[in-house]
C-alpha positions as CSV (number, residue, x, y, z in Angstrom):
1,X,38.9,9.0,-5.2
2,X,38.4,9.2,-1.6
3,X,38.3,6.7,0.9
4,X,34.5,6.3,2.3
5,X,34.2,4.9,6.2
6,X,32.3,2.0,6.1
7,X,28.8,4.0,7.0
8,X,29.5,6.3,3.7
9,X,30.0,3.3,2.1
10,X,27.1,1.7,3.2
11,X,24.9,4.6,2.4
12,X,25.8,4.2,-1.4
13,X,25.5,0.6,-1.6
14,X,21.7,1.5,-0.5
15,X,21.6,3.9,-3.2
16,X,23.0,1.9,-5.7
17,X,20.1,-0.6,-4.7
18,X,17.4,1.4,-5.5
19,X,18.4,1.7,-8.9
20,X,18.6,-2.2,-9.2
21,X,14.8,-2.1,-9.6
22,X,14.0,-1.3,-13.5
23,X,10.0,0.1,-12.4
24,X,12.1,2.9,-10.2
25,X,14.6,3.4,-13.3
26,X,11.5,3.8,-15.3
27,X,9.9,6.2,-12.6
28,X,13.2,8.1,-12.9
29,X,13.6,8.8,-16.2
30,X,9.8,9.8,-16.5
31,X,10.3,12.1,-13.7
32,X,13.5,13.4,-15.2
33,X,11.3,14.9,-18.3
34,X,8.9,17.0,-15.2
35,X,6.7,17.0,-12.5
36,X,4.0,14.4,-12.9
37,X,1.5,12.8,-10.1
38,X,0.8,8.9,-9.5
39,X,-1.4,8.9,-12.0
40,X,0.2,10.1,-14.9
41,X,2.9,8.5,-14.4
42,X,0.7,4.9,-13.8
43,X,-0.7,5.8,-16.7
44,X,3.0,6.5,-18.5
45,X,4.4,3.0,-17.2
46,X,0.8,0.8,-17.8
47,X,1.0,-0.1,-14.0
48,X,-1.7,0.2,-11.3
49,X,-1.5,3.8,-8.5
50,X,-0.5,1.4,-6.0
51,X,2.5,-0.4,-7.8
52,X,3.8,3.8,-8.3
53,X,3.0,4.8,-5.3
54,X,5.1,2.2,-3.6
55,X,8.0,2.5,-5.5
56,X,7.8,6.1,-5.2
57,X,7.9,5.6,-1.4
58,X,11.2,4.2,-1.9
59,X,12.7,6.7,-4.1
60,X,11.4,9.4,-1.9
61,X,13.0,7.5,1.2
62,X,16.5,7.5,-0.9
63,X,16.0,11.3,-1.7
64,X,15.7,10.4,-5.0
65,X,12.6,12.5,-5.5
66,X,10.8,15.2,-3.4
67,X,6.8,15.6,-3.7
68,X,4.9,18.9,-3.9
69,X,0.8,18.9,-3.0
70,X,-1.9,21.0,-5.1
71,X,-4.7,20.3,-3.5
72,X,-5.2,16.3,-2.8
73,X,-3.1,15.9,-6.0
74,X,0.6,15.1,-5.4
75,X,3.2,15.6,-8.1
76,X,6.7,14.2,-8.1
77,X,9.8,15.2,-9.5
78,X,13.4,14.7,-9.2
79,X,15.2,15.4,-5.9
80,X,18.2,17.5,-7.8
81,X,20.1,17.5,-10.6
82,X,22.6,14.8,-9.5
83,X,19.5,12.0,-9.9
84,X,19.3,13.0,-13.9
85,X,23.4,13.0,-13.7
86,X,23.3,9.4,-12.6
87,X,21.3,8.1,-14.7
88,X,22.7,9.8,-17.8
89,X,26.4,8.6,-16.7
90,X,24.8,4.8,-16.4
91,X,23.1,5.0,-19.9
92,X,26.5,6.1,-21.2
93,X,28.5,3.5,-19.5
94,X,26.4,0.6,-20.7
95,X,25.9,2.0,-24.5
96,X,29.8,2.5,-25.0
């Protein structure tokens, strides 16, 4: 593996971080089966919008996720396919 200067390495501490935080974990894996706005996905985790809505601040701020409007809905969804990656290599890791 590559050596990281300290600002790479920095940057994935922070990104390790966010996934320290089980509601986002739960937000992720949601997210990793589609699209869905604040609302479903309140709905999904039996939390209130504005608990979602901040953690999805955060995982947007990450790049985590990326938000599309229709209308004055917004739906969320995974950033890319290296979010789903990461969180099916932790599952593995902590199940073997």
């Amino acid at each position: 593996m590559e050596c990281l200067d300290d600002d790479a390495m920095l940057e994935l501490a922070d990104l390790f971080k966010v996934f320290s935080d089980s509601t986002r974990v739960k937000i992720l894996y949601a997210l990793a089966d589609g699209e869905r706005c604040v609302r479903d996905i309140a709905e999904l985790l039996s939390m209130n919008l504005s608990a979602i809505s901040h953690q999805l601040r955060i995982l947007k701020q990450a790049k985590l996720v990326k938000n599309r409007k229709d209308g004055k809905t917004v739906f969320y969804s995974l950033a890319d396919d290296h979010v789903e990656s990461i969180l099916r290599i932790g599952m593995e890791h902590i199940l073997e």
